[in-house]
Every structure is written in structure tokens, then in C-alpha cells.
Backbone as CSV, one residue per row, in Angstrom:
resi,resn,N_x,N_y,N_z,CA_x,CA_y,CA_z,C_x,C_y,C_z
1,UNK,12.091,-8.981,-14.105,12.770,-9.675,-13.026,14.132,-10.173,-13.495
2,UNK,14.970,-10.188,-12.610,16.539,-10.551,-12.846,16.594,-12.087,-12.471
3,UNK,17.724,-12.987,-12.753,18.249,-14.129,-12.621,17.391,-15.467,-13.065
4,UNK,17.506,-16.265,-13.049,16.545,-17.747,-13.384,15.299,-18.111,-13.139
5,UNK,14.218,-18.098,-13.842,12.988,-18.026,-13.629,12.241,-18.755,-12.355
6,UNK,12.071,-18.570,-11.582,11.543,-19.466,-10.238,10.374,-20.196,-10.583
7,UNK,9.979,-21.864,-10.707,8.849,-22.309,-10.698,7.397,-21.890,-9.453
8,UNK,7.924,-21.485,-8.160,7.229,-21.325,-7.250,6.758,-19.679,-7.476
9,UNK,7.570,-19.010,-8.476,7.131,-17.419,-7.928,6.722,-16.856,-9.174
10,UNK,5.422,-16.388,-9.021,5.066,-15.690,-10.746,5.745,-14.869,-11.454
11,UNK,5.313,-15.210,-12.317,6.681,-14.458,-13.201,6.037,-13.026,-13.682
12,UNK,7.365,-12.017,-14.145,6.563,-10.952,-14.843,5.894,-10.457,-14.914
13,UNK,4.945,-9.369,-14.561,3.702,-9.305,-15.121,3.600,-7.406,-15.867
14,UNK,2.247,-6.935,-15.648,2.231,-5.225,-15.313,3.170,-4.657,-15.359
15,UNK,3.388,-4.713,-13.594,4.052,-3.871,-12.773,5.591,-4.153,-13.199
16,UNK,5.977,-5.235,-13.459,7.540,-5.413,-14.120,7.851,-4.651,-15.220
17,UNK,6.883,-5.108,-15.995,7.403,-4.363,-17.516,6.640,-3.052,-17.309
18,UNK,5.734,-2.292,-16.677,6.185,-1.065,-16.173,7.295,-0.370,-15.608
19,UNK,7.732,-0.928,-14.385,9.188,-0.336,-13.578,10.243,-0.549,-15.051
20,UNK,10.064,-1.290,-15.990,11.179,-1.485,-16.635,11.890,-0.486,-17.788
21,UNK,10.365,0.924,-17.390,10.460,1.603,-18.221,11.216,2.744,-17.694
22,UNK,11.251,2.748,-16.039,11.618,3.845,-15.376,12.968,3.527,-15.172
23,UNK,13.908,4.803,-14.300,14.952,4.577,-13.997,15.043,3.865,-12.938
24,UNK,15.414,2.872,-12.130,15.309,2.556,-10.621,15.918,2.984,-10.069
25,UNK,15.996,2.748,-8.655,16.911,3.860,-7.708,17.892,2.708,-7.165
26,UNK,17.536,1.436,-7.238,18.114,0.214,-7.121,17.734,-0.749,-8.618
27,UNK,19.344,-0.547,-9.097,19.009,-1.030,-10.821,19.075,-2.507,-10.549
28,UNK,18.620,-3.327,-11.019,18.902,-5.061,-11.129,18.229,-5.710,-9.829
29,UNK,18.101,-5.016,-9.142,17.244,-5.401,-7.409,15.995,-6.074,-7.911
30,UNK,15.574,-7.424,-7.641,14.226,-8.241,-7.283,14.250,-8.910,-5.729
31,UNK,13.616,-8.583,-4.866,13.750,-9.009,-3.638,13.515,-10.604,-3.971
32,UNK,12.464,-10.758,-5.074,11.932,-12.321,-4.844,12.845,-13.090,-5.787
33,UNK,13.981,-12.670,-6.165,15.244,-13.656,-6.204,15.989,-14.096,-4.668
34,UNK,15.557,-13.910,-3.679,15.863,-14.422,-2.690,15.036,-15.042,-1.903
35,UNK,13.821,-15.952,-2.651,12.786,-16.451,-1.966,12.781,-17.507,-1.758
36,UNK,14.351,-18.218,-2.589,14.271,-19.455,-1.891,14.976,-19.740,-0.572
37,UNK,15.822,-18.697,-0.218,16.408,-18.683,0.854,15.306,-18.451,2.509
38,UNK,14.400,-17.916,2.303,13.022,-18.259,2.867,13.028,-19.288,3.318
39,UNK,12.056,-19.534,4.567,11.500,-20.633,5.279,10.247,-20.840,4.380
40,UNK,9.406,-22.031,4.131,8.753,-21.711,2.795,7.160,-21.637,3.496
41,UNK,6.919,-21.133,4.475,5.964,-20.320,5.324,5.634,-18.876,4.796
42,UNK,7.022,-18.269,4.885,7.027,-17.022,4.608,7.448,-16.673,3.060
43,UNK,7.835,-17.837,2.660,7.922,-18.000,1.259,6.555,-17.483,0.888
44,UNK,5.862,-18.337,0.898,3.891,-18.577,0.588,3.081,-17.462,1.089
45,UNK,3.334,-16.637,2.316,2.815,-15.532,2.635,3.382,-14.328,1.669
46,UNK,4.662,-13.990,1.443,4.981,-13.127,0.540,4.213,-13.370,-0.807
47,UNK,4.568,-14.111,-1.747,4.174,-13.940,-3.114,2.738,-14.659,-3.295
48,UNK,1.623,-14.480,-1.813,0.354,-14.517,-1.953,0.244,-12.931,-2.297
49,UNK,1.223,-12.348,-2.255,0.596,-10.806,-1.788,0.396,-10.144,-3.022
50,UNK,1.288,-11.142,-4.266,1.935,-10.742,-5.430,-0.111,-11.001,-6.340
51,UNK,-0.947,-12.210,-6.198,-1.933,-11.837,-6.716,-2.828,-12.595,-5.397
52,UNK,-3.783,-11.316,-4.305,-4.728,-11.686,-3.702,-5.968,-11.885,-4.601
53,UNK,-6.650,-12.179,-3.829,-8.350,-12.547,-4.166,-8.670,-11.026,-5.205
54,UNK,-9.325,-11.485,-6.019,-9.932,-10.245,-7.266,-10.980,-9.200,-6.337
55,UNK,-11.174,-9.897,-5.834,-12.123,-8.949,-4.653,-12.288,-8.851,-3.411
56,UNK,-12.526,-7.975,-2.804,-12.376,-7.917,-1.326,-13.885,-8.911,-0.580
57,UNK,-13.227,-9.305,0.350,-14.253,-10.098,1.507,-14.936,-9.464,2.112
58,UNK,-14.627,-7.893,2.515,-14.946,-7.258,3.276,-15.693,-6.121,3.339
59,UNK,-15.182,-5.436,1.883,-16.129,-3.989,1.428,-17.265,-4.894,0.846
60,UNK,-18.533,-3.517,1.047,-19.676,-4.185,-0.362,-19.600,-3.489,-1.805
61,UNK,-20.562,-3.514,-2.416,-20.401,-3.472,-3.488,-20.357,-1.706,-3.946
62,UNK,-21.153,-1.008,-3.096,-21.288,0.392,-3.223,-19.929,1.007,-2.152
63,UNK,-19.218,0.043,-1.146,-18.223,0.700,-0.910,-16.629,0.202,-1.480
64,UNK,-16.525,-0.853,-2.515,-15.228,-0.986,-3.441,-14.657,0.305,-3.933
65,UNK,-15.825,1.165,-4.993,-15.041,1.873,-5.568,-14.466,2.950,-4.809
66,UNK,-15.212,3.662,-4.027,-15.002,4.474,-2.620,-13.388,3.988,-2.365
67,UNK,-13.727,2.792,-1.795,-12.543,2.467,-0.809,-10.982,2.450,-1.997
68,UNK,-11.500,2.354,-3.434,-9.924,1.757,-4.095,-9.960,3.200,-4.250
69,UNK,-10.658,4.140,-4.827,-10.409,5.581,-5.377,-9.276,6.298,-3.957
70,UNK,-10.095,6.089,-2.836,-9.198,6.257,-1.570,-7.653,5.693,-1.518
71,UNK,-7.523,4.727,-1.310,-6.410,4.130,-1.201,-5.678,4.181,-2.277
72,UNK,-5.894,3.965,-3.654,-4.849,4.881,-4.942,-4.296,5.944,-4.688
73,UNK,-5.163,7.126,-4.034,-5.091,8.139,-3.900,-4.068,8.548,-2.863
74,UNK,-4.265,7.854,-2.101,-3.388,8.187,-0.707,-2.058,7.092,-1.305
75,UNK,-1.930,6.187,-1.575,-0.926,5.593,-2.074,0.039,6.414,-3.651
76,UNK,-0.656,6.746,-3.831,-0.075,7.403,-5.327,-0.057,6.724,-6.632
77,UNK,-1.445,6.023,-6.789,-1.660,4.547,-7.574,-2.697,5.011,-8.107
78,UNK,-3.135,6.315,-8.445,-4.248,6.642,-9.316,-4.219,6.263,-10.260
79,UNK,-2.746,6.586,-10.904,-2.731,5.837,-12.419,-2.580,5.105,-12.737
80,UNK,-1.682,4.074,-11.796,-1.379,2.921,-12.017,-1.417,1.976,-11.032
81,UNK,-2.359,1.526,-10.883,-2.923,0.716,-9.228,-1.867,-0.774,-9.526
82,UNK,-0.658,-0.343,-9.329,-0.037,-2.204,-9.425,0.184,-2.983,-8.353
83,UNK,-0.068,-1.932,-7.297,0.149,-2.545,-6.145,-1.461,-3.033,-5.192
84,UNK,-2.121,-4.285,-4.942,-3.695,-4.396,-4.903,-4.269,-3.992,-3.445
85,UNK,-3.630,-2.437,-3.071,-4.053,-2.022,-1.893,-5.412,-2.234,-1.317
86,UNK,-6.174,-1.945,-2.173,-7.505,-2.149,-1.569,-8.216,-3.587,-1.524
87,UNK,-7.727,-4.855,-2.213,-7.391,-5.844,-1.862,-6.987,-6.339,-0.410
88,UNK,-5.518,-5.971,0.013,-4.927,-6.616,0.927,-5.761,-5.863,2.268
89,UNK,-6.306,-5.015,1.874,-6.654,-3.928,3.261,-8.204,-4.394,3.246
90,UNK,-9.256,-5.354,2.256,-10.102,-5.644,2.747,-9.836,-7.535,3.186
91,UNK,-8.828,-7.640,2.848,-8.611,-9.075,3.297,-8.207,-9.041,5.129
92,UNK,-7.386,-8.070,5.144,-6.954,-7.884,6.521,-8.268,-7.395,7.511
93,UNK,-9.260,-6.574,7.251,-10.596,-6.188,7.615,-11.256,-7.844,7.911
94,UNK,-11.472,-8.588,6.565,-11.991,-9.327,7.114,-11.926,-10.488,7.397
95,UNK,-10.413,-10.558,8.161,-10.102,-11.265,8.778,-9.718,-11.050,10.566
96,UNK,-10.342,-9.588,10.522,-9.987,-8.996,11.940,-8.926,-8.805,12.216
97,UNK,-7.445,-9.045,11.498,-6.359,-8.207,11.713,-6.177,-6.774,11.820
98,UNK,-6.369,-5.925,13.144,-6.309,-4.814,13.451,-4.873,-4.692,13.788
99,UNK,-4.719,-3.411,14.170,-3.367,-3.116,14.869,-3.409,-3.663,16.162
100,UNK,-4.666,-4.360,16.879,-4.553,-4.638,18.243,-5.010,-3.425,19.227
101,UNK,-5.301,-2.119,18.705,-5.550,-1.034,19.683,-6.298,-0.209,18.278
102,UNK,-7.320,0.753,19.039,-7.927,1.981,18.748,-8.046,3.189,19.440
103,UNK,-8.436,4.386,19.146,-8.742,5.288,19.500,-10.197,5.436,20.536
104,UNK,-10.176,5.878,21.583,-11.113,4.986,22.902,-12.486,6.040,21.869
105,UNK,-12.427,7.190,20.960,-13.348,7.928,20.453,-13.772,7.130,18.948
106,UNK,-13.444,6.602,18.540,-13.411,5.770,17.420,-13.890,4.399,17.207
107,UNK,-14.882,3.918,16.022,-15.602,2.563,16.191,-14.194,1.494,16.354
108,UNK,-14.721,0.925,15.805,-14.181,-0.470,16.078,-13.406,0.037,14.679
109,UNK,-12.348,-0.686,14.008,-11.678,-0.537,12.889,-12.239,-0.533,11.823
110,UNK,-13.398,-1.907,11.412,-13.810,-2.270,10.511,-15.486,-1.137,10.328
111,UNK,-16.038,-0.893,11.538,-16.793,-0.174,11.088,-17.005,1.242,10.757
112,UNK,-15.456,1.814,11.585,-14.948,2.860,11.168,-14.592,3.270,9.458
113,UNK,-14.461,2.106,8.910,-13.823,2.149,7.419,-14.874,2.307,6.974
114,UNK,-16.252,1.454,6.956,-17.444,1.725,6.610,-18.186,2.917,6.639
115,UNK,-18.112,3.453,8.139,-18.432,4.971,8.207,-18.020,5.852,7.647
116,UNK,-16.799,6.157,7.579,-15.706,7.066,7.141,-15.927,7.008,5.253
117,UNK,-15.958,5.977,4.888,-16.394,5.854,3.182,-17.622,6.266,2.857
118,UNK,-18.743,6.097,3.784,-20.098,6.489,3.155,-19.871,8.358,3.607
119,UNK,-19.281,9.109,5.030,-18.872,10.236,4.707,-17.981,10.835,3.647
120,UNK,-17.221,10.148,3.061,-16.597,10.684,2.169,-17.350,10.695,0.752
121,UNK,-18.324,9.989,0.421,-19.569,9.739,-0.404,-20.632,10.850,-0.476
122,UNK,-21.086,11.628,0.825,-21.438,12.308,1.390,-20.702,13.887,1.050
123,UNK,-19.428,13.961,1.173,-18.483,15.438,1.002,-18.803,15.717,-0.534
124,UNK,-18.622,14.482,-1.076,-18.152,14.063,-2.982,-19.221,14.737,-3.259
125,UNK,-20.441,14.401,-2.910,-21.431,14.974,-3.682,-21.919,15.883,-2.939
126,UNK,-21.690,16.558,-1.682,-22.055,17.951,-1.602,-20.946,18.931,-2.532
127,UNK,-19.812,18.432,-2.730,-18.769,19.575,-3.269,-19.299,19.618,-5.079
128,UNK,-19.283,18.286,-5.788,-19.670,18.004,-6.819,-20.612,17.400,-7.541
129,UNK,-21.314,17.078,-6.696,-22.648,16.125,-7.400,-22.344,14.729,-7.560
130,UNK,-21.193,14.254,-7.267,-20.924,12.350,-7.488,-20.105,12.358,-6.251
131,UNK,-20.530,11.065,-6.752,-19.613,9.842,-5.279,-18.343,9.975,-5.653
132,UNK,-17.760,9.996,-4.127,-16.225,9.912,-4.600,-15.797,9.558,-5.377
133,UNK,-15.974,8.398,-6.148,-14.624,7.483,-7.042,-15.317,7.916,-8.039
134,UNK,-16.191,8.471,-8.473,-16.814,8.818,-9.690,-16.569,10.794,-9.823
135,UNK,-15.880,11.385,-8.626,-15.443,12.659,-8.916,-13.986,13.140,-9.670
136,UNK,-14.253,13.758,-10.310,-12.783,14.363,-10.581,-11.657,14.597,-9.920
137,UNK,-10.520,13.669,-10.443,-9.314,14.030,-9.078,-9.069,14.949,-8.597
138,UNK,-9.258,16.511,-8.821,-8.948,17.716,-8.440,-9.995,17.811,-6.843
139,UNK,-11.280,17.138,-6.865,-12.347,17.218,-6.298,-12.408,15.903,-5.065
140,UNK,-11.400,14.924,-5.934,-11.376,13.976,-4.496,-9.711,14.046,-4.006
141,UNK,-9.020,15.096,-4.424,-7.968,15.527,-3.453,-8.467,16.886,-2.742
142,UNK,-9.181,17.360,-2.973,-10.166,18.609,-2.146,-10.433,18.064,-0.691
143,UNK,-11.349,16.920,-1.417,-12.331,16.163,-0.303,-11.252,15.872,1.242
144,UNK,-10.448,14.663,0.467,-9.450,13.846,1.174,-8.703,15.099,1.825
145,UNK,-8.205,16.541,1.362,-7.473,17.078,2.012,-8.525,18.064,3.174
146,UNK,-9.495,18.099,3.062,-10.101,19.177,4.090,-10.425,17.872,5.037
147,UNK,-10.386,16.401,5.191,-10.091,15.802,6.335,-8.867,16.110,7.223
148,UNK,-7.841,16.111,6.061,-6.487,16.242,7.040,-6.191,17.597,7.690
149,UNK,-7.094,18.488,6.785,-6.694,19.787,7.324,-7.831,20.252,8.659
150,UNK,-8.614,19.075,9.010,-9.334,19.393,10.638,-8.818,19.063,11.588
151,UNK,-7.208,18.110,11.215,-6.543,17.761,12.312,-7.338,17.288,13.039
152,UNK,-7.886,17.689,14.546,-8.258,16.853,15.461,-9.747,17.431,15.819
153,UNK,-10.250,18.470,14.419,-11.621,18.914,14.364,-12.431,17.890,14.276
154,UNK,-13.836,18.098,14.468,-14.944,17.234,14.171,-14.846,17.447,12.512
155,UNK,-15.290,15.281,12.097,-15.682,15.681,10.886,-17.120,14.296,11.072
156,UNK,-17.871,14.848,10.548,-19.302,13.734,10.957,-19.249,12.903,12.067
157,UNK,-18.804,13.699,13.385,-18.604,12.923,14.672,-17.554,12.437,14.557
158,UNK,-16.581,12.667,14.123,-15.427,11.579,13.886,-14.410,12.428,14.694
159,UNK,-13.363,12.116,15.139,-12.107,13.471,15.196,-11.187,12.782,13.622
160,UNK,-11.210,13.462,13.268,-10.799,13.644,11.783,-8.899,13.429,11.836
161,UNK,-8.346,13.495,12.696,-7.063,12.807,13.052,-7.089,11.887,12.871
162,UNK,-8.029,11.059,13.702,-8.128,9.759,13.916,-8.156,8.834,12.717
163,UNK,-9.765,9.543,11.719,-9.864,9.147,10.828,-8.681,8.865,9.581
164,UNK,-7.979,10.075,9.371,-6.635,10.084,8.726,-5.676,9.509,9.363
165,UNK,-5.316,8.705,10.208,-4.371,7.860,11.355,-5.112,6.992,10.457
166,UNK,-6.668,6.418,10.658,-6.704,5.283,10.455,-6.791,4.469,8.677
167,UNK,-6.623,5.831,7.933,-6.945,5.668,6.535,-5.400,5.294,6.028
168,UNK,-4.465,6.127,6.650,-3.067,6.183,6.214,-2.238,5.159,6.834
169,UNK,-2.609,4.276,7.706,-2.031,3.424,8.763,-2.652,2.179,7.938
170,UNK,-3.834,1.544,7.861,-4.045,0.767,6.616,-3.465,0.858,5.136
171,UNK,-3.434,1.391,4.258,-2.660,1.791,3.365,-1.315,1.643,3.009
172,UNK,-0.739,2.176,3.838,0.197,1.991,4.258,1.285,0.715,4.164
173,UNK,0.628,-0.044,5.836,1.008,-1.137,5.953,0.766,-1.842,4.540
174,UNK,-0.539,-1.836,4.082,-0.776,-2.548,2.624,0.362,-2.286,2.015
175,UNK,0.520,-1.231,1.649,1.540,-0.850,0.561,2.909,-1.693,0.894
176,UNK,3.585,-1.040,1.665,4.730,-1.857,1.894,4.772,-2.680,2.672
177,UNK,4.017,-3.921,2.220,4.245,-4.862,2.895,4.387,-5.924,1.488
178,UNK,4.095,-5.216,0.427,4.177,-5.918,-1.488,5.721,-5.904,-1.046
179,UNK,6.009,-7.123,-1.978,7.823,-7.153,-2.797,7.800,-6.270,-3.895
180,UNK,6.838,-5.650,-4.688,6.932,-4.254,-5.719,7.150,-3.442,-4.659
181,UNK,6.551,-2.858,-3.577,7.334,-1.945,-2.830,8.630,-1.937,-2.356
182,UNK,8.820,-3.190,-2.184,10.334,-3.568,-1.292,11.146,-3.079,-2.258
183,UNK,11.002,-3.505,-3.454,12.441,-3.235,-4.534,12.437,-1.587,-4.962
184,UNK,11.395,-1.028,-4.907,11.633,0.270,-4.904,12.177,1.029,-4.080
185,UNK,11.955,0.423,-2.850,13.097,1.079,-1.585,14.133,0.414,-1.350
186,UNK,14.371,-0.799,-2.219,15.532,-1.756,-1.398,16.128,-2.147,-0.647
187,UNK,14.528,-3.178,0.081,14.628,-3.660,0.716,14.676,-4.924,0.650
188,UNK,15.735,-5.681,1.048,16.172,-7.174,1.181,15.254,-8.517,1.375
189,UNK,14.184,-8.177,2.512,13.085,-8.918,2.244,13.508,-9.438,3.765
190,UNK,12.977,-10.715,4.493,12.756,-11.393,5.747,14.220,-12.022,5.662
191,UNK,14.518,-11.642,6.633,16.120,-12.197,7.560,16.010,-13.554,7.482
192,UNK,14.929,-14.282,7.824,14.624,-15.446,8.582,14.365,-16.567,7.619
193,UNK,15.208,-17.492,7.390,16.156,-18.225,8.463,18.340,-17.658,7.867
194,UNK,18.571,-16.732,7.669,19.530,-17.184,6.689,20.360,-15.868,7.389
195,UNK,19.497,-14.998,7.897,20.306,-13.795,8.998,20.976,-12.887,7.837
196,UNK,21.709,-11.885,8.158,22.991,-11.040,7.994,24.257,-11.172,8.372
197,UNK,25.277,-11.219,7.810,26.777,-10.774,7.858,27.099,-9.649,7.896
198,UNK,26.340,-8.414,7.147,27.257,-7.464,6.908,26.323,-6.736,7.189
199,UNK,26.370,-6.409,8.802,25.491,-5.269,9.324,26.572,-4.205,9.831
200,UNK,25.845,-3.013,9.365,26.849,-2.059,9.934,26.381,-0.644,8.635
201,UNK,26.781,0.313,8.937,26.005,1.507,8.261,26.934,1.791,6.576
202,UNK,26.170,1.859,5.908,26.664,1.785,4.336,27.449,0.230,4.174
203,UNK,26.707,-0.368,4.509,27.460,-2.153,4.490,26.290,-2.959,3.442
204,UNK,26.347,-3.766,2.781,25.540,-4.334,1.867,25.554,-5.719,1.320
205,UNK,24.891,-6.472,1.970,25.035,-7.796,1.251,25.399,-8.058,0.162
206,UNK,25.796,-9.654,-0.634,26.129,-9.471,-1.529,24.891,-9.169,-2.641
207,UNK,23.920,-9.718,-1.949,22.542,-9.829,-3.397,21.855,-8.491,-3.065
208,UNK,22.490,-7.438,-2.157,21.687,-6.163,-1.924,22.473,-5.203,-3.116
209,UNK,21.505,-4.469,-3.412,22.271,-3.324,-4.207,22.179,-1.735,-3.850
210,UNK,22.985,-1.243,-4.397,22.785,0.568,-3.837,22.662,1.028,-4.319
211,UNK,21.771,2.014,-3.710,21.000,3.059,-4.390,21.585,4.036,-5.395
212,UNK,21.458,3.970,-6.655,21.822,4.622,-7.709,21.782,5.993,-7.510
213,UNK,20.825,6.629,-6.921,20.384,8.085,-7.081,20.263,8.569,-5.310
214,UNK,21.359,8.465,-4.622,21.103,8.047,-2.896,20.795,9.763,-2.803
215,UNK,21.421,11.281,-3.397,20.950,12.457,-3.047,19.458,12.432,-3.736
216,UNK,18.935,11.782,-4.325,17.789,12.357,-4.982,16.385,12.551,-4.193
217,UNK,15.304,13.005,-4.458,14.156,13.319,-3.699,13.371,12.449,-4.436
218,UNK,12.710,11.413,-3.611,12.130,10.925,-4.161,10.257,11.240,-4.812
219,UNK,9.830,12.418,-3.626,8.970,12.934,-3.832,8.741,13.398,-5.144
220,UNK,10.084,14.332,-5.267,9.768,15.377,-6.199,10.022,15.049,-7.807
221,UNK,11.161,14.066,-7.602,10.879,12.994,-8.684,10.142,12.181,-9.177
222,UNK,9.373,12.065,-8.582,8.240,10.923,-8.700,8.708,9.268,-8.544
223,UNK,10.070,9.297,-8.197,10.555,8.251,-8.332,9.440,6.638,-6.689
């Protein structure tokens, strides 16, 4: 992390002195050097996000590993889970934060996640003999991809769209909704209360920085 150590915001950890090894695409960027400029509401909601609860409220015990092997996977955190997706996505479960809408063919959110994990438990060991999170990655990107590839086929009663809408739409939101995500895309963090001056296209605050590598792919880089 860059500038004067904040008493309110944890310091350092993992994921820092990991990124510190890579190139960034935004060099010197910490969004949470601007956390005191925050209303301290949203202060306290952000860098809860930095360490949630060690365990989820919401999965049980035979569907944790399921659900983190999933969400690494689809996040790109197999190897290095720094971001606590499967955390924030069973805190949001069980607290009933949905998107507010479903699919009129589809359970309810939360029991959809339940269903959808014990089928994928189900694929794991017809393809290989183990449960998902206990298969070989070659075998649970097999799995995970012959969902996406039924598109809007049946998969155990499910429409298998849906299911992948609803696996990648959790995730997701989890993911970037961390300040480790924000600084990898560089993003500035909540407007509110302190606004913008310098809106307008290739315009940049002063505490924003630009993207070092703006032609690069980030895919294919791994960046």
C-alpha cells in the first residue's frame, strides 16, 4: 500500500505483497488511500469486505468446498484465492440479498445455489470418481464448461443458462465489489460525499492514476 499508514484500515497483508510482485496496470494506485474522504458508513462497509467472517453463514459443511472450488474457478483464484469470494457470496445468501428478481423457471436464489452444487457433486463424480473440489482442475473445468455449453439446454431440470447467469452474476458482483479488485482496474472507489471535478473522457483526478499498459489484453496476459 502507498502513502501513510491509516489507523482505521488494515494494513498489508497476502494479497499486497503478492500484487507487489507483479507489474500493475495502475502503478502506485490504492483505492483505500482515499477512505478518509468517505462518509464513514461507507467507510466501514468497504474495508469490512477487506476481512469477512472465516466462514460462511450460509453454505454447510459438505457444500463450502463445492461452492469455493466453484467460485475460484470462475473468478480466476484457483491459485490464489485473495479475494474471499465465497465468503461475501455466502454472507449475501444469508442475508437474503438477491438481485430482487429471478428466473420465473428457477428456485428461489438461495436454494438454487444449493441445488446447483450438489449437481455439480453429482457430474464430478460421474466424470471422475470425486466431488468437485476434490477433482482435478482439468476435470472441474470439463464439468463447469459442459454447463455453459447447454446454453439454455436442460441440465438436472435446471435450464443451464440460468444456472450459469446465476453462478457468474454472484461471483461476480463478489469479486468486484473488493478494493483488491478496484485497484486492479482502477477504480477510484465511491464518489460520495466529495464528487468529481474532472469528468470528461481521458480526464483523471488528481489521486487517480493511468493505466500503464492501456493497449494490453488483459486476458491474455494474465494481468
Amino acid at each position: 500500500m502507498t502513502g501513510t499508514p491509516r489507523p482505521d484500515v488494515p494494513q498489508p497483508g497476502h494479497y499486497e505483497r503478492q500484487q507487489a510482485g507483479r507489474r500493475p496496470r495502475f502503478p502506485g494506485f490504492d483505492v483505500l488511500d482515499q477512505a478518509q474522504h468517505w462518509d464513514q458508513v461507507t467507510r466501514d462497509l468497504v474495508t469490512s469486505r477487506l476481512k469477512p467472517g472465516s466462514r460462511t453463514t450460509f453454505f454447510d459443511e459438505k457444500e463450502i468446498p463445492c461452492a469455493r472450488a466453484l467460485l475460484n474457478l470462475l473468478t480466476g483464484q484457483q491459485d490464489d484465492p485473495a479475494i474471499p469470494v465465497l465468503e461475501m457470496v455466502g454472507t449475501r445468501l444469508a442475508a437474503g440479498e438477491t438481485d430482487g428478481w429471478r428466473y420465473d423457471d428457477m428456485p428461489e436464489d438461495g436454494q438454487a445455489w444449493r441445488d446447483s452444487l450438489g449437481y455439480l457433486d453429482e457430474d464430478s463424480r460421474a466424470r471422475c470418481g470425486l466431488p468437485f473440489a476434490e477433482a482435478p482442475e482439468p476435470d472441474q473445468l470439463e464439468v463447469i464448461q459442459a454447463v455453459q455449453d447447454r446454453q439454455s439446454g436442460d441440465w438436472h431440470g435446471l435450464n443451464a443458462a440460468h444456472v450459469w447467469s446465476l453462478w457468474t452474476r454472484y461471483a461476480c458482483t463478489a469479486r468486484y465489489s473488493h478494493p483488491h479488485a478496484w485497484n486492479e482496474i482502477g477504480f477510484s472507489g465511491p464518489a460520495y460525499p466529495r464528487g468529481y471535478k474532472n469528468a470528461g473522457v481521458d480526464k483523471l483526478e488528481g489521486y487517480e492514476v493511468r493505466d500503464a499498459r492501456p493497449s494490453g489484453d488483459p486476458i491474455r496476459e494474465g494481468a
